[in-house]
N, C-alpha and C positions, 0 to 999 in steps of 0.2 A: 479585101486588101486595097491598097491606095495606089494611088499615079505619084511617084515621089522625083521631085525637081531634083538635080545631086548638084551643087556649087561648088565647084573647083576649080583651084590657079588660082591667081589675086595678083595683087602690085606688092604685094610684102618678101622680106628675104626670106619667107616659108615657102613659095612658090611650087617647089620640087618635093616639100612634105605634103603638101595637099592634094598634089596629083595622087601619090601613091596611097593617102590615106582614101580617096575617094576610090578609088580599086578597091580598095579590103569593104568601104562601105557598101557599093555596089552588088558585091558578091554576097555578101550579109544580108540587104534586105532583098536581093534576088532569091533566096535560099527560102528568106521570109514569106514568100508569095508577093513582096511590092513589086507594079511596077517601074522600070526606073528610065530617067532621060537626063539625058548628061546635057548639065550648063556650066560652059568651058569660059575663065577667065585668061588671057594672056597676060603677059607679062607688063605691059600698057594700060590696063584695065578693060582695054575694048572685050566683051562678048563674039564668040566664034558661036557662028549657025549650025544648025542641028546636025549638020552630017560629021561637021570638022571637029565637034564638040564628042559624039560618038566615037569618033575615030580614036582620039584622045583617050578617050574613056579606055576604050578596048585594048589601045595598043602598050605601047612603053615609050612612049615618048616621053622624054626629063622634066622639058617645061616646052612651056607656047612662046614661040619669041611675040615680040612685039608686032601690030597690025597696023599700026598709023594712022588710025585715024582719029576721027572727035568720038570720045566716049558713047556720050547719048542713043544716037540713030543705030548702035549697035544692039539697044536691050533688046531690040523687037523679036530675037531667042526666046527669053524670059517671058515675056509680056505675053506670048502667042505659044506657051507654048504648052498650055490645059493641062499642065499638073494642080493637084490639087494640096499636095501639101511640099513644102521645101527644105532641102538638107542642106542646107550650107557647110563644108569643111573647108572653108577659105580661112587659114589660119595666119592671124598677124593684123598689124594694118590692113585696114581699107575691108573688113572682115568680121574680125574678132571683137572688135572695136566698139558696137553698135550702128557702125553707119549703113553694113548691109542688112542688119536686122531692123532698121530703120525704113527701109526701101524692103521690105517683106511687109511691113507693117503699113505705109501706102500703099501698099500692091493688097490687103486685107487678105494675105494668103498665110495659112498657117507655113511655120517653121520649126523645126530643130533647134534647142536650143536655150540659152540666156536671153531676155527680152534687152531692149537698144540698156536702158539703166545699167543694170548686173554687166553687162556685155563693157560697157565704158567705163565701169566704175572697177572692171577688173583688168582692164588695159593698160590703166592708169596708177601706177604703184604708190603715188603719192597720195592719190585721193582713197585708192584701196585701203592706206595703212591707217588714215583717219576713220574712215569708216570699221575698218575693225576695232581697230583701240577704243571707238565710241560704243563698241559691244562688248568691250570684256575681254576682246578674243586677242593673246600675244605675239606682238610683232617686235620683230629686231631695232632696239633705238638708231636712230638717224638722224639725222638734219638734211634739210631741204633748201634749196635756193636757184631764182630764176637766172634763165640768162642776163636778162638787165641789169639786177644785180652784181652778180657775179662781176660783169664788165667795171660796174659803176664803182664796185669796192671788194675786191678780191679778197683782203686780210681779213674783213673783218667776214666774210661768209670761213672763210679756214680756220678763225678761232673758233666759231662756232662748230666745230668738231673736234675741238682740243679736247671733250669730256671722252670723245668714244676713245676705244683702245683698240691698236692694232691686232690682225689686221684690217684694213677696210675694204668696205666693196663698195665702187664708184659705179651710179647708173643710171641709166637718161630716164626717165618717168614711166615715159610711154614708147612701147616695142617689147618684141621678144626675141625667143631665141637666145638668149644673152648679148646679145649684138649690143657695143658700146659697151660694157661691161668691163673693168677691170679691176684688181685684187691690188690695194696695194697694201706694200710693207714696211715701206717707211714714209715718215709725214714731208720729206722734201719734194715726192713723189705725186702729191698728193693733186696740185697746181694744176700737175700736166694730164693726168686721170679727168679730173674734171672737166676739163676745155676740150679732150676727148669724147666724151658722152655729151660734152654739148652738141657735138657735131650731129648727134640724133635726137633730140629732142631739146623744149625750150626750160626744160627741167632738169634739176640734178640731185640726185640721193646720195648721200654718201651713208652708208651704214656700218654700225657695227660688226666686226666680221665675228662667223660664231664657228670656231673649229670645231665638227660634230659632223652627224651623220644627216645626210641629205634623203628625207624619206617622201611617198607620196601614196597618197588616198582618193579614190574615185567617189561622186557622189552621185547620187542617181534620183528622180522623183520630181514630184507637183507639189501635191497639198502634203505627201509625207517625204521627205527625202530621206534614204538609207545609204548609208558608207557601205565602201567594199574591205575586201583583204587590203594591207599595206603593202606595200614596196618598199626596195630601198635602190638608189642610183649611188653605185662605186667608183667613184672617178679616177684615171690614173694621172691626173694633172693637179694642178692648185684649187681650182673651182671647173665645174662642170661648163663651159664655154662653146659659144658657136664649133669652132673647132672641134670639138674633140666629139658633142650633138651630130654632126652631119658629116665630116669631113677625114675624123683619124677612126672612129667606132672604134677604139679601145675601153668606154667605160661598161663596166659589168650592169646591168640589171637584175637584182636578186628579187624575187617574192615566190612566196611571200617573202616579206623581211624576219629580223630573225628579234624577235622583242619580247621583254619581260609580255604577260596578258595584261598589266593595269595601264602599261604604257599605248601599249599597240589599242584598247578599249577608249583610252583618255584621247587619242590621235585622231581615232573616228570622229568622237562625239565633236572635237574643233574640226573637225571638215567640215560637219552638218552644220555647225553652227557660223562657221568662215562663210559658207554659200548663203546661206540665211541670214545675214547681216547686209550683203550687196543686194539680194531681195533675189536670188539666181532659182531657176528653175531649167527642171533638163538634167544637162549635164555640167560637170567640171569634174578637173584633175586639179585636188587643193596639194600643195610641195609646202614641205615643212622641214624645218631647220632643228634636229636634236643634240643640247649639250650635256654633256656627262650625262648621266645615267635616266633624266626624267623632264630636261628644263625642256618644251616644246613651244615652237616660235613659229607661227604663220611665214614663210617666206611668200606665196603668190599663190594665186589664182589662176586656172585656165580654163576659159569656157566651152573652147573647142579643142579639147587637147589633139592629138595624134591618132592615127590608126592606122601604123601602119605595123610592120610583123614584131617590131621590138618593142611598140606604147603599151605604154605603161595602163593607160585606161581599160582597155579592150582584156590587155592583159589579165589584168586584177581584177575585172571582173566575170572572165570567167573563170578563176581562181574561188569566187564568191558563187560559183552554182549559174550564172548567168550569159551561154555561149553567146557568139556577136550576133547570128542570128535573130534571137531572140534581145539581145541590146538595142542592136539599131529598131529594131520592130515595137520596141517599148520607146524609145524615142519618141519615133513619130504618132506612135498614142498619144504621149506627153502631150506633143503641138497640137494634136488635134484637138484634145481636151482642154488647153488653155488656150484656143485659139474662141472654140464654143462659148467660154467662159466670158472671154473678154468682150464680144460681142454680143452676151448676154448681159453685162454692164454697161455698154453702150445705149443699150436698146432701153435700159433699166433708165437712164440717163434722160433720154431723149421724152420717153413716156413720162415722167416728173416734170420736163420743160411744159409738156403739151398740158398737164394737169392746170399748172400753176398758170397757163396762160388761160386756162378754161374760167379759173375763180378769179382771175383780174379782170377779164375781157379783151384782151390784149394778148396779140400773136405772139409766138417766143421767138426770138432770131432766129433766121433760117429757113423759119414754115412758111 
């Protein structure tokens, strides 16, 4: 069994989901035989040392307030502290994102997880929807436009959604949670939605809204990825929103979901293929948008979804034959084996420099 890092808290408005989902994973791969050492992020980004980071772990604390200091001189938690493979469940910004799988990958420590690419390429809803379109795989039409724009010439970014039909959903590129998020219903509405969602990101989506059922599908794997059961999220609001995610808990979670078999089969096979387009390996929770009886639309990507008593991941897949014990414990296989991998490319890398420098005569950079 292994020494497993656990990554929890962050700077994102998920703060309060990753403490609790880092408890559910804790208990999971404790059950597993790993062992585990909790790496606590406050709400500031600063690193909390090994005792306050335990504490956390153990207790019920909601969130870390902020520590006040300079980022930096705080990883020395991290840096020192002889796990050997790392779990990151820092969900959102500053996380999610690629930037701390970015900083796992100078640290040359295996990780949990989407590598920094998959990880930004699913954070980012504008560059996600090109990347799937460029597979085949269906996403909701939209039009896109920068802040600069936007500022520089308003009407002419607002005809350019004259083709979709209400109603629409306004959303800032990059973030989750639905944060910035709004539904609108009518196009005079439209103006003030936008300049909205700008306020969280330098992006704006406007999409076609698809009245239908909001479903979601786990993926799992390395070199072979497998779907799980479906779900389905029942909202009692307009659209599923920050609010009603963390704050009102009136939306139902059914799964499985309740689907024809060719639908619920055709749903899988675009998870596999949605994760396999951003190049994602590990995990995600792929959320899919269904209209009348069959039309299926990639809505998003998540590469670290949730784990806490109501996610949907954990859920579904032990719905699929797969308790979380046995989840998180195949995880951290994943990392282990694509961490060997990748440093087996390295290495593969390095030996070709050294060849080619042997038949020139001439050192190769570096040596």
């Amino acid at each position: 069994m292994s020494h497993v890092g656990l990554i929890f808290g962050g700077r994102s408005v998920e703060h309060q989901v990753s403490l609790v989902s880092a408890r559910s994973i804790a208990a999971g791969l404790r059950e597993a035989g790993h062992q585990v050492s909790a790496l606590a992020i406050a709400q500031d980004g600063c690193w909390l040392d090994r005792d306050a980071s335990e504490a956390v772990l153990a207790g019920d604390t909601k969130a870390i307030g902020p520590v006040g200091r300079p980022i930096a001189p705080t990883l020395h938690p991290l840096l020192s502290s002889g796990v050997e493979v790392l779990f990151p469940i820092v969900h959102g910004t500053w996380g999610e994102d690629g930037s701390l799988q970015g900083l796992c990958e100078m640290l040359d420590l295996p990780y949990v997880g989407a590598g920094v690419t998959a990880s930004a390429l699913a954070m980012d809803k504008l560059l996600c929807k090109r990347q799937l379109a460029a597979a085949g795989v269906p996403v909701v039409d939209y039009a896109a436009f920068s802040r600069e724009r936007f500022a520089a010439e308003p009407e002419a970014c607002l005809r350019e959604t004259a083709d979709l039909p209400l109603p629409l959903f306004v959303k800032p590129s990059v973030g989750g949670s639905s944060v910035g998020v709004r539904r609108v219903d009518s196009r005079h509405r439209l103006e003030a939605a936008v300049a909205f969602a700008l306020r969280f990101d330098d992006t704006v989506l406007v999409e076609r809204g698809i009245v239908g059922r909001e479903l979601e599908c786990g993926v799992l794997g390395y070199d072979r990825l497998a779907a799980s059961a479906v779900g389905e999220i029942v909202s009692s609001t307009a659209f599923y929103d920050y609010a009603e995610k963390y704050l009102l808990d009136t939306a139902r979670l059914v799964a499985p979901a309740e689907l024809p078999a060719g639908v619920a089969g055709r749903l899988r096979e675009l998870a596999v293929a949605a994760f396999s387009a951003i190049g994602g390996v590990g995990m995600a929770r792929v959320d899919f948008l269904l209209a009348g009886d069959d039309d299926l639309y990639v809505n998003e990507i998540n590469t670290l979804p949730g784990f806490v008593a109501i996610s949907m991941y954990p859920r579904l897949w032990a719905l699929s034959g797969v308790p979380l014990p046995e989840l998180v414990d195949r995880l951290v296989r994943i990392a282990l084996d694509r961490h060997r991998d990748r440093r087996r490319l390295d290495q593969g890398i390095k030996a070709w420099l050294a060849e080619l420098g042997a038949t020139t005569g001439k050192r190769s950079p570096g040596a």
